[in-house]
C-alpha positions as CSV (number, residue, x, y, z in Angstrom):
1,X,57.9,-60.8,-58.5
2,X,61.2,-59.6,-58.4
3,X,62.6,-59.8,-61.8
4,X,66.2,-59.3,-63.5
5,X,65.7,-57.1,-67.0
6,X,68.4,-56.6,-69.7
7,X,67.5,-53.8,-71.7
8,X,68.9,-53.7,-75.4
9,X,68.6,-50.4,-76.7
10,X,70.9,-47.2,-78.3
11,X,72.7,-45.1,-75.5
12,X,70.7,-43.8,-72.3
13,X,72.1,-41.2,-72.5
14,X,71.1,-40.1,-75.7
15,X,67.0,-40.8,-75.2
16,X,64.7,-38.1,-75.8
17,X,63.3,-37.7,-71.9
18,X,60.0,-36.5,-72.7
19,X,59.2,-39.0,-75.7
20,X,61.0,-42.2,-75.2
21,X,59.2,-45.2,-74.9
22,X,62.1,-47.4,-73.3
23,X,63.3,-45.2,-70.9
24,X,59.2,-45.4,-69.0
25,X,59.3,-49.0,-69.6
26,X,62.3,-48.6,-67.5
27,X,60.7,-46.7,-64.8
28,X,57.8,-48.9,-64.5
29,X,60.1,-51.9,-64.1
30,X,62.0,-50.0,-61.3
31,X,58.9,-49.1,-59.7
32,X,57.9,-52.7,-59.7
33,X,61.3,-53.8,-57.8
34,X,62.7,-55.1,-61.0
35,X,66.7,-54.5,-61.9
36,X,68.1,-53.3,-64.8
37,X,71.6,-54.1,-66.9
38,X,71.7,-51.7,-69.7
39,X,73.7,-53.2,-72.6
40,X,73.8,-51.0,-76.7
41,X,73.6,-54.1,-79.4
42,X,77.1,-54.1,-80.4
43,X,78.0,-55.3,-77.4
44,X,75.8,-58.6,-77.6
45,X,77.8,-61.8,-78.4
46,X,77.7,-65.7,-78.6
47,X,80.6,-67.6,-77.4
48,X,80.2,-71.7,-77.2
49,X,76.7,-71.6,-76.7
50,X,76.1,-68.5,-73.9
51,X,74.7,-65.3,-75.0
52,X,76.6,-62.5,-73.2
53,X,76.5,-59.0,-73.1
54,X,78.7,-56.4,-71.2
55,X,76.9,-53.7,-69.9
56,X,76.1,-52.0,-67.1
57,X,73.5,-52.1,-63.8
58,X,71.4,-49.1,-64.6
59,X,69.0,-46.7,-62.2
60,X,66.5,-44.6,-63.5
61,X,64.7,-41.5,-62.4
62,X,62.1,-39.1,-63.4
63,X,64.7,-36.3,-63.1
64,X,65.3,-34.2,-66.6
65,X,69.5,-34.2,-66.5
66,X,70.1,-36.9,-64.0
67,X,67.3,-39.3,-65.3
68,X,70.4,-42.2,-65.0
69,X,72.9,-43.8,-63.3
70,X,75.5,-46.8,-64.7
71,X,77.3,-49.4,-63.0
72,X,80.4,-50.1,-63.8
73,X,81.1,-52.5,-66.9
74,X,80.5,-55.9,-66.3
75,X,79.9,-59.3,-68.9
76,X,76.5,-61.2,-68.0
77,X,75.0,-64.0,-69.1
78,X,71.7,-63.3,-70.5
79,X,70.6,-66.6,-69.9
80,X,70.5,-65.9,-65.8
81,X,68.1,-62.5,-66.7
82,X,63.9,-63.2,-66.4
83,X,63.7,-60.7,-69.4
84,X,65.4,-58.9,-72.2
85,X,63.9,-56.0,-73.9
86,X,65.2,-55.6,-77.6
87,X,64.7,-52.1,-77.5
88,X,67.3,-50.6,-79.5
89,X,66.2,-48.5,-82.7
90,X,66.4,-50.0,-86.8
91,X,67.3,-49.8,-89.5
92,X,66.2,-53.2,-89.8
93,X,69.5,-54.2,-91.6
94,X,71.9,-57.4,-90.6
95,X,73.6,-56.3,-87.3
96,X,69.5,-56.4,-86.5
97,X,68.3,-59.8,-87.8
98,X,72.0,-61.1,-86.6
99,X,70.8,-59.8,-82.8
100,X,67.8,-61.9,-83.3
101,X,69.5,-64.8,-83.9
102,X,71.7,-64.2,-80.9
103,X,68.9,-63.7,-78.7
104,X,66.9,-66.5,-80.2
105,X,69.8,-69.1,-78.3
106,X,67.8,-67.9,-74.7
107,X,64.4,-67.4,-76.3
108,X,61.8,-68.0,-74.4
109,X,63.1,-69.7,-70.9
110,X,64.8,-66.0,-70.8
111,X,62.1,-64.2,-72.5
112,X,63.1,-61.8,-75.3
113,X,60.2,-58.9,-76.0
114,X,59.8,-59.0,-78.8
115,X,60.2,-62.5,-79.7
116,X,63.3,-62.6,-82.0
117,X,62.4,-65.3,-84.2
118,X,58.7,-63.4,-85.0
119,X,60.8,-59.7,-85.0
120,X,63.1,-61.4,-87.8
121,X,60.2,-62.7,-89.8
122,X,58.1,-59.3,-89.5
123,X,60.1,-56.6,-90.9
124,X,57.2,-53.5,-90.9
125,X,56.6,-52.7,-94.6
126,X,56.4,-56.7,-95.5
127,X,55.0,-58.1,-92.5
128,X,51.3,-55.8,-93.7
129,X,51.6,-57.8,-96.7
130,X,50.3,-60.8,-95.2
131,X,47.1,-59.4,-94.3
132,X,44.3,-58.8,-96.6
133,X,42.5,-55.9,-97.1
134,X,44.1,-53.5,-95.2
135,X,47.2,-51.7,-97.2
136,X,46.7,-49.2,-99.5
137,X,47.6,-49.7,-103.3
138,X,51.3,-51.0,-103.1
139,X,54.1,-52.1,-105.1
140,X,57.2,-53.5,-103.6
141,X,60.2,-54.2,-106.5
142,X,63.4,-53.2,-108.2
143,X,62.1,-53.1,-111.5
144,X,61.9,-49.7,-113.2
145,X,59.2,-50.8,-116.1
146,X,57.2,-52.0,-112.9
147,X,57.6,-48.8,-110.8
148,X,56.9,-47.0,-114.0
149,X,53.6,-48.9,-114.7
150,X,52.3,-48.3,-110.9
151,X,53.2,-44.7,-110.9
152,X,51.6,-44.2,-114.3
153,X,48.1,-46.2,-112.7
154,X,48.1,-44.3,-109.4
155,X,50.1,-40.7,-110.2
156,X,50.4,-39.3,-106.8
157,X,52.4,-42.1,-105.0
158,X,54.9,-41.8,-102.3
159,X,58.6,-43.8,-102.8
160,X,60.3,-45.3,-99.6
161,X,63.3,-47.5,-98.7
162,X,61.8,-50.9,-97.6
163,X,63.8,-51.1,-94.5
164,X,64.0,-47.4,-93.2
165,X,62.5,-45.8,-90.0
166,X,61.5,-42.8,-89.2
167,X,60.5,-41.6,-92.0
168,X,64.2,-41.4,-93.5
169,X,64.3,-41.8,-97.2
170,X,60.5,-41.1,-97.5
171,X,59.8,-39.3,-100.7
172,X,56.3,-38.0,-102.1
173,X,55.7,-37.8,-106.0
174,X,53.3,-35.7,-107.7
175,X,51.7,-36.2,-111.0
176,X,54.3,-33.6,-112.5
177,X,57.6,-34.5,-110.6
178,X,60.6,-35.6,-112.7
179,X,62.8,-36.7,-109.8
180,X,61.8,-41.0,-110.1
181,X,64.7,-41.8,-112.3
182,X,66.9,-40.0,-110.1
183,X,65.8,-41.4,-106.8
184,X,65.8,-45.1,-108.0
185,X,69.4,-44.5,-108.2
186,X,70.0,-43.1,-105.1
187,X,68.3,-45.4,-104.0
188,X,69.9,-48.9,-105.8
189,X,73.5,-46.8,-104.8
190,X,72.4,-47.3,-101.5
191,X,70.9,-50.5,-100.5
192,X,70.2,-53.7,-103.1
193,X,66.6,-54.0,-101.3
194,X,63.7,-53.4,-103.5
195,X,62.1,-50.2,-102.5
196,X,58.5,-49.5,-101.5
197,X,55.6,-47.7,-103.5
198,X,52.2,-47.0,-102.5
199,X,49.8,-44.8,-103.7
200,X,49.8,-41.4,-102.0
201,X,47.1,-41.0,-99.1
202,X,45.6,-37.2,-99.0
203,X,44.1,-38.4,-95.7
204,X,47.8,-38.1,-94.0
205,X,47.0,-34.7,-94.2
206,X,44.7,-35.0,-91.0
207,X,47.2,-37.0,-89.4
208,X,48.9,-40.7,-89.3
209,X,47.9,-42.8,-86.7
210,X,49.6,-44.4,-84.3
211,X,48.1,-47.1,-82.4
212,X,49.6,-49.2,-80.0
213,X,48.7,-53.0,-79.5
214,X,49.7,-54.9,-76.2
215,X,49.4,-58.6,-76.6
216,X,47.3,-58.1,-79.6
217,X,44.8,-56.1,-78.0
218,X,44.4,-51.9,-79.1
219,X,45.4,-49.8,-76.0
220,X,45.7,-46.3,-76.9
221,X,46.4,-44.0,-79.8
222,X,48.3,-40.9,-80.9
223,X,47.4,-38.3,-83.9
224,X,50.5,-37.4,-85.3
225,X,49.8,-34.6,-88.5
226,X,52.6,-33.2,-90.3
227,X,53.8,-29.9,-90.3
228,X,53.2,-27.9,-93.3
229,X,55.0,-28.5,-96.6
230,X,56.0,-32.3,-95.2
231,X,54.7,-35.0,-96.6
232,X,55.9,-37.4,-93.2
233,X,54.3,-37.0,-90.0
234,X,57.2,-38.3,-88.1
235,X,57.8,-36.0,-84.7
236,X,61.1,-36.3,-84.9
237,X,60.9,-34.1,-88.4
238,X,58.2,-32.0,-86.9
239,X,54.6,-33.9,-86.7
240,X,52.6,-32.6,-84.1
241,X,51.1,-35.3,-81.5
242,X,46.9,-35.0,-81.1
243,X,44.8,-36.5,-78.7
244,X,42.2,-39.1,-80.8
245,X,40.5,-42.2,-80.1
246,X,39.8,-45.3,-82.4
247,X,37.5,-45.6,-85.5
248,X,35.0,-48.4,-86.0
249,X,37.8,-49.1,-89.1
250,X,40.4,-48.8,-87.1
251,X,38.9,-51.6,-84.5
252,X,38.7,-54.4,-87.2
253,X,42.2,-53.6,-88.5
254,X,43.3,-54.7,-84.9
255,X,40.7,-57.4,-85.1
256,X,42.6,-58.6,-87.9
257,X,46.2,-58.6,-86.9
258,X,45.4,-58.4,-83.2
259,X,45.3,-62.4,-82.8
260,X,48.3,-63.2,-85.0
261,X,50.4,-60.6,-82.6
262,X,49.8,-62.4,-80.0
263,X,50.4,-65.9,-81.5
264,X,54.0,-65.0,-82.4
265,X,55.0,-63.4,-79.4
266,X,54.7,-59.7,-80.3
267,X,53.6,-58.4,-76.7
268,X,54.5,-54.6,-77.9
269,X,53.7,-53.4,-81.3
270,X,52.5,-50.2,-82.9
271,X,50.7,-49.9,-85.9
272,X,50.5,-46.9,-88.5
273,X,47.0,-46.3,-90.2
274,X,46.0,-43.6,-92.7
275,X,42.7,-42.7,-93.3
276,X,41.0,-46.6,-93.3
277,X,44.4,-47.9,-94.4
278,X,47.5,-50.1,-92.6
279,X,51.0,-48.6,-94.1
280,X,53.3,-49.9,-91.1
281,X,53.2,-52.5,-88.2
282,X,56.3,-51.8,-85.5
283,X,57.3,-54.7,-83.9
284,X,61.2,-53.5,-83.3
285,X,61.0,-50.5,-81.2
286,X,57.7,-48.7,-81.4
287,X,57.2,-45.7,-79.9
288,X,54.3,-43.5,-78.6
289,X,54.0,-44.4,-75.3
290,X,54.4,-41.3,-73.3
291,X,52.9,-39.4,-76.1
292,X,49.4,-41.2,-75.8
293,X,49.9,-41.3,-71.8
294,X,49.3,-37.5,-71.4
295,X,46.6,-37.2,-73.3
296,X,44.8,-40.4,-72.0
297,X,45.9,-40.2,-68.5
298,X,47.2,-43.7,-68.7
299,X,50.3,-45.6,-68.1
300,X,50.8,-47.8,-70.7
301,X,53.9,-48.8,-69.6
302,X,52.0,-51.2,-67.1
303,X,49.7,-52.3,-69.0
304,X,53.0,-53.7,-71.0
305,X,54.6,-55.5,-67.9
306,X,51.3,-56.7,-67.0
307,X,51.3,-58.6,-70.1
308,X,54.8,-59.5,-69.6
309,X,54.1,-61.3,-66.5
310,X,51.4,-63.0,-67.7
311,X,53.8,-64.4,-70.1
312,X,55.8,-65.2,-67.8
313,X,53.3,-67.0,-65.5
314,X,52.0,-69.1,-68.3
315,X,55.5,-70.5,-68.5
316,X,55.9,-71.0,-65.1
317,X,58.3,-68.3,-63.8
318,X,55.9,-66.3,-62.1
C-alpha cells in the first residue's frame, strides 16, 4: 500500500529529535513507501468547496542535524492525499477547532487522524467528564463563591487553564497560600474560559502516567515524575521519563474509555493518570512515543499505521 500523507503539525524544523512523536510517525510512514507533504496549520484553507494547503514534499531521516529535507512550496488538494495527520501542537483555542472544521470537508474518504469532528467535541480536560468514576474531585467554573467553596472542602487543590497544554498555567495551592484571588484574575485577564480545579493528588509525587491508547486498545506507558520543587511532571519543564507497566486500575480505566475511542475515530490518544485517577485524555497531539519505545523495545509508531490501515481497509482503500 502505497499511500500519500499530509502531515499537519508546527515547524520540522523546530521538533525535539529525540522526543517527538510526529517526526517517528514520519519515519515509519517513509519506511513503509508512503510520501509526505509537510504543511504548519496556518497555511490550511477552504476555497469553494476544496480544502488546500501549501506546503512542501518532505523526507525524513534518522540523522540528528539533517533529520529533513523540503520541497519546494507547492498548493495541494487534500482531498487527493489517503491521509492527513493533525499533528500540530494546542492550545486548543479557535484557529484549532476552526482546522477541524476545515478538515472535516474531506473527513473520512481522505482520512483525518484524529477524526476532526470527535477532536472538536473532546477537548482533554472536558472530554474526562463524560466518564464516570474515573476523575479526581473536580470543579470546572468561573464563579469565585464556587471556587471558594471547593477549595475550602478539598484545601490542597491544584488551579489550571481549561484549555492549556503542557502544563502552562498549572498552578498548585496549599492549605495556607494566598495567591487564589490573584490568579483568578490573571486568569479571567487572559481567557473568558472557566478555569479547572481539582483536588491536589500527593500520588503525582511518584509520577504521572502517561499511557498511550491505539484504536482504543492500551499499548505502552511512560512514568514521568517531576523534578523537585515542581508540582508538573511535564518533560518539557523537567519531569524525568521511567520505565513502568500498567496497574490492574489502570486496565479498567482503558476498559472504560477504550471502546468509546475507537467509536469516534480517535486512532491515537494518550491518557494522563495519577495514582487510580484520569486527569487528561489527549486526543490532539499526544506525545510519548519514543519515550515509551526505549524502554519497551517497541515501535509504536507501527503499531499506529497498522491501525491506520485497517481503517483504511474497512473503507475500502486498502
Amino acid at each position: 500500500m502505497a499511500l500519500k500523507v499530509a502531515i499537519q503539525m508546527d515547524p520540522i524544523e523546530s521538533i525535539d529529535f529525540d522526543g517527538d512523536s510526529t517526526f517517528v510517525l514520519g519515519l515509519e510512514a517513509e519506511r513503509r513507501g508512503y510520501s509526505l507533504f509537510h504543511y504548519l496549520a496556518r497555511d490550511l484553507s477552504f476555497r469553494d468547496g476544496q480544502v488546500l494547503a501549501r506546503g512542501r514534499a518532505m523526507q525524513l531521516r534518522a540523522e540528528r542535524g539533517n533529520h529533513f529535507t523540503l520541497g519546494a512550496p507547492e498548493f495541494v488538494d487534500l482531498a487527493e492525499m489517503d491521509v492527513v495527520l493533525m499533528r500540530q501542537d494546542p492550545p486548543f483555542d479557535m484557529a484549532y477547532i476552526t482546522a477541524t472544521h476545515i478538515l472535516q470537508h474531506i473527513h473520512p474518504k481522505t482520512l483525518v487522524v484524529n477524526n476532526p469532528v470527535a477532536v472538536r467535541n473532546a477537548p482533554e480536560k472536558l472530554y474526562v467528564t463524560h466518564f464516570d468514576g474515573v476523575m479526581p474531585p473536580t470543579l470546572i467554573s468561573s464563579d469565585m463563591e464556587a471556587i471558594k467553596a471547593f477549595r475550602a472542602e478539598h484545601r490542597d487543590i491544584i488551579l489550571k487553564p481549561l484549555f492549556g497544554n503542557g502544563g502552562a498555567g498549572v498552578f498548585h495551592l496549599k492549605p495556607d497560600d494566598e495567591n487564589l484571588g490573584s490568579l483568578l484574575e490573571m486568569f479571567t485577564k487572559v481567557a473568558r474560559e472557566p478555569v479547572i480545579v481539582q483536588q491536589y493528588l500527593p500520588a503525582v509525587r511518584e509520577g504521572d502516567k502517561r499511557i498511550i491508547l491505539i484504536d482504543g486498545r492500551p499499548a505502552g506507558a511512560v512514568n514521568r515524575v517531576p523534578a523537585a520543587g515542581e508540582a508538573r511532571s511535564n518533560m518539557h519543564v523537567g519531569g524525568r521519563p521511567e520505565k513502568i507497566g500498567l496497574t490492574q486500575r489502570e486496565r479498567e480505566i482503558c476498559e472504560i474509555i477504550g471502546p468509546h475511542l475507537k467509536r469516534e475515530g480517535l486512532i491515537f490518544v494518550g491518557i494522563d493518570v495519577i495514582g487510580d485517577y484520569l486527569t487528561e485524555i489527549n486526543v490532539t497531539s499526544p506525545t510519548g512515543l519514543q519515550q515509551i519505545n526505549r524502554f519497551d523495545g517497541v515501535k509504536l509508531e507501527a503499531e499506529i499505521w497498522d491501525a491506520i490501515e485497517d481503517a483504511l481497509s474497512r473503507r475500502g482503500m486498502a
